[in-house]
N, C-alpha and C positions, 0 to 999 in steps of 0.2 A: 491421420495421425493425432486426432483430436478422441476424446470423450463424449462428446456430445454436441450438437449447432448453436448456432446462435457468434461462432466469430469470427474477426477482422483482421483479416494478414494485416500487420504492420510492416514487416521485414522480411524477407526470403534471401535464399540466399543459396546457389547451385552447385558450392563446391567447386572441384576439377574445371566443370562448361562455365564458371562465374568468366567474364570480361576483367581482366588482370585490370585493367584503366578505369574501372567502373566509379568505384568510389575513389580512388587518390584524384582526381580532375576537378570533382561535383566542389561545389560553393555553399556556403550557406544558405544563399536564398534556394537554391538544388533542394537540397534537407527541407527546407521548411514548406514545400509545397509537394513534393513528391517525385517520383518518376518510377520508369520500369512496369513489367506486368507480372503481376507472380502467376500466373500460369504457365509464363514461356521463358521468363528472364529472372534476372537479380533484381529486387524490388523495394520501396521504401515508400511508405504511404506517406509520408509528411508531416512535421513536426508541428506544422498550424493546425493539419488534419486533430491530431492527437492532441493538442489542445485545448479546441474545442469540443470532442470527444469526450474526453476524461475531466474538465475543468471539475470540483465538486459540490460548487455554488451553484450548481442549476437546478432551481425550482428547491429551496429548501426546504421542509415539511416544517411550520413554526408553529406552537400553539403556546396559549397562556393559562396555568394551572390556576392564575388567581391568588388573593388569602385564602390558602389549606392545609391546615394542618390534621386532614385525614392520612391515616395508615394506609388505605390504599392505592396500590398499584398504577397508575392508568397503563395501560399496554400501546406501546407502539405501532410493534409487530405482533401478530396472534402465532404466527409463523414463519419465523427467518428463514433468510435463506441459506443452504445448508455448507454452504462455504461461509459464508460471512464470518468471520472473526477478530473485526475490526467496526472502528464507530467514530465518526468527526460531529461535534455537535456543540453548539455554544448555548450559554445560560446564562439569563442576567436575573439574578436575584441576592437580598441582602446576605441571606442564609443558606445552609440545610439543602443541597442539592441532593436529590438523593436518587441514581441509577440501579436499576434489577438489571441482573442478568439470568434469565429464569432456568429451570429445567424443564420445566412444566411436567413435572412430578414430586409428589410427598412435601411437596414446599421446601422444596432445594432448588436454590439459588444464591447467586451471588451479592450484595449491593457494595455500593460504592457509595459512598457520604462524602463531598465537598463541602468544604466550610464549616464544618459542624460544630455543634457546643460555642456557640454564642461566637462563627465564625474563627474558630480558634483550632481545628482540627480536621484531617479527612483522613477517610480510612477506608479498608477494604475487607468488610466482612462475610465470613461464609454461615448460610443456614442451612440446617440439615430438621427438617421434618419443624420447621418453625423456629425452632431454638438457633441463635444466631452466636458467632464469640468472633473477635478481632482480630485480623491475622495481621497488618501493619498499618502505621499510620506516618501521616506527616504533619507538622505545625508551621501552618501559613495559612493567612489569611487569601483563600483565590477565587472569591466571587466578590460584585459589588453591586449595589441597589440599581444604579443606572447607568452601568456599562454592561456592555457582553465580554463574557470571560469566553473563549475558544479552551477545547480537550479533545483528545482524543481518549478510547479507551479499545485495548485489544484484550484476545482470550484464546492465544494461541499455543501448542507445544505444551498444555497444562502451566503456564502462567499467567495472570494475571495483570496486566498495566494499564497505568493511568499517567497520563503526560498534559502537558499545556501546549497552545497552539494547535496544529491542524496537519504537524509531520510527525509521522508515525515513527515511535524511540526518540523524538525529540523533548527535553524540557520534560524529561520523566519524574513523577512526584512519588507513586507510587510501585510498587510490584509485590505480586507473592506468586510461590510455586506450588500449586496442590497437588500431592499426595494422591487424591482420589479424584482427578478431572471428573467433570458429565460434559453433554453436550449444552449447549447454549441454546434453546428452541424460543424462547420470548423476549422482548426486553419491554421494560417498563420504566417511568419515568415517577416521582412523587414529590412537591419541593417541600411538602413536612415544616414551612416556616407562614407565617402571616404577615410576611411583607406583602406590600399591597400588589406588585407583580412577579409573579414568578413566570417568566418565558424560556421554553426551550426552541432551539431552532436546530435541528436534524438534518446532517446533508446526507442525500442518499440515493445522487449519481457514484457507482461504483462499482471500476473495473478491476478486473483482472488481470493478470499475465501471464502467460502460457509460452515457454518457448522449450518445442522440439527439436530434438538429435537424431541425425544416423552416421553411427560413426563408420571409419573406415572397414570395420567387419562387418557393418552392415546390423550390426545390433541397437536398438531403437529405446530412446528415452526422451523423457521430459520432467519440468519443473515447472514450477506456479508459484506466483506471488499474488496473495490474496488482496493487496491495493494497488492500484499502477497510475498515474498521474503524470501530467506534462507541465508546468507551470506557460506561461504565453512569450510573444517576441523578445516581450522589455528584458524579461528575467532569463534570457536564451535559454526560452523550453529547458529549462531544471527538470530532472527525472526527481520523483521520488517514488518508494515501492515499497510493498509492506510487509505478510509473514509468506513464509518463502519453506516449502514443502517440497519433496521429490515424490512426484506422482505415475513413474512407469519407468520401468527398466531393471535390473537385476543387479545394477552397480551404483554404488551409492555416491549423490554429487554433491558437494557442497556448494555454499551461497557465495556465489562467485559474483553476482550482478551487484551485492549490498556493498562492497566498494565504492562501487558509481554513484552509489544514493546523495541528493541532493547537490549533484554537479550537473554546470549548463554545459549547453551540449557544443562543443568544437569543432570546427571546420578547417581545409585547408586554407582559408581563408577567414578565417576566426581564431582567434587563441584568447580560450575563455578557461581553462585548467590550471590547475594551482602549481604546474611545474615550474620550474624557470625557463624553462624549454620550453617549444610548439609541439604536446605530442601528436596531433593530426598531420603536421608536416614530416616529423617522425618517422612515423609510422605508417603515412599514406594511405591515411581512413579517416573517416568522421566517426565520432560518439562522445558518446556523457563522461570526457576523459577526468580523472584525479588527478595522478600523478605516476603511471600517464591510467594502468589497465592491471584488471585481475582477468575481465571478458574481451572479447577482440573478436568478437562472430561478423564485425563491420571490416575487418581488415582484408586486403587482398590475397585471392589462395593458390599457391603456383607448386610445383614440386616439391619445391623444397619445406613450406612450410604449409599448415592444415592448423584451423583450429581450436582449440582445445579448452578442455574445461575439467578440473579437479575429477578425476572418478573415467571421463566419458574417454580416455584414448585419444585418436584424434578422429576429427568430425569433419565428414566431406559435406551436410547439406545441416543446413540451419531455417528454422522458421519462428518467429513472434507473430503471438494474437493475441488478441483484448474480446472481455468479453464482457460485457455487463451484469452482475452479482446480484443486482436487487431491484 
């Protein structure tokens, strides 16, 4: 039911043969360690598992451009990978950060300027065959000589964002919407200032998510989120997720999981959601509740109810996998 190897059941889930008591019973410490076998059963690989899996501080890629105030480029990647459409990456310098997003054609690309004009500006410009013009800006000052400033930058749907911090849509400064996407094939980095340090630091543990459908006709889908993330114990395993595509099926679903985004995750024995209520008591299932569900693929599935996702009918078998992007 996948595209290609390389990934990790997280969740499974057998419809109709599911153990009605499977999940309403399990604990917290259940969730965070695992159980089941997805070959033969209802399954959950574990929320410490995924943790440590997807954390995106492993092994940062850092270098120091120095005082430079050359034009070009340095390249990161000579060849992204071809899902990538996202980027968490921090910089300490006084000035002038300045990101490519390449095509690696005719000198089309995108750049991003942090702090620019004497710290007073960032913006989002597009070049087409060299020649560059400004499609938006913001004024704020968001680098500093001897701290790290955290951003993210994405490039998905033909728009363009730029945010602070390290959650994807969080703390958004920038956006624009092209007219004429390309693809994203390079990125480069340049800090274009003469402070004595200009450092980037790259994280580039990064998963994916994938989770497949067959619904009650027996008609087969999926969707993908191009970032997938667990935060650890303290923060009770916080999901966060990133651009969110429909990759297979003839009926169109919408982003039902982006509800859940950066909520910890709840147990019958846990009430970590923003309701006034226990909705894992509720409802007699564990997940990354709000207040409570848009998704409910964790809930128990008996006659009467099956479940369901915007587009998909209803769904007898469910599957999550992670896959690593880069």
């Amino acid at each position: 039911m996948t595209d290609h190897g390389g990934w990790t059941v997280i969740q499974k889930r057998y419809g109709i043969t599911s153990d009605k008591t499977f999940h309403k019973l399990r604990v917290f410490d259940e969730y965070a360690w695992g159980f089941g076998n997805p070959g033969v059963s209802d399954y959950w690989l574990g929320n410490e598992h995924l943790y440590e899996m997807t954390r995106y501080d492993k092994n940062p890629f850092e270098f120091d451009l120095g005082a430079n105030a050359d034009y070009f480029y340095k390249s990161f990647e000579s060849e992204i990978n071809a899902d990538r459409q996202f980027l968490i990456f921090d910089l300490m310098s006084c000035n002038d950060g300045h990101i490519q997003l390449d095509s690696g054609y005719d000198l089309t690309y995108y750049e991003i300027v942090l702090s620019g004009w004497s710290n007073t500006k960032s913006v989002i410009r597009r070049y087409d065959k060299g020649s560059g013009s400004e499609k938006t800006s913001h004024t704020e000052s968001v680098l500093h000589c001897s701290t790290w400033k955290s951003f993210w930058i994405s490039w998905d749907n033909a728009v363009v964002r730029v945010g602070k911090g390290h959650q994807y849509q969080s703390s958004q400064i920038l956006a624009w919407t092209d007219p004429w996407p390309f693809k994203v094939r390079k990125i480069g980095f340049r800090p274009y200032s003469t402070s004595a340090s200009n450092k980037f630091k790259v994280y580039q543990n990064n998963y994916k998510l994938r989770i497949d459908f067959k619904r009650t006709d027996n008609q087969v889908m999926a969707v993908e989120y191009e970032h997938f993330r667990v935060k650890d114990a303290a923060d009770k395993y916080r999901l966060y997720i990133g651009p969110f595509k429909h990759v297979l099926g003839m009926y169109s679903m919408t982003n039902e999981l982006w509800y859940h985004q950066a909520q910890q995750f709840s147990s019958y024995d846990q009430d970590n959601d923003v309701w006034g209520n226990h909705c894992a008591q509720y409802y007699h299932y564990s997940f990354w509740f709000k207040s409570c569900h848009e998704l409910n693929i964790n809930r128990p599935y008996d006659s009467s109810y099956a479940w369901e996702w915007t587009g998909a009918n209803t769904i007898k078998h469910v599957q999550m996998r992670i896959k690593r992007t880069n």
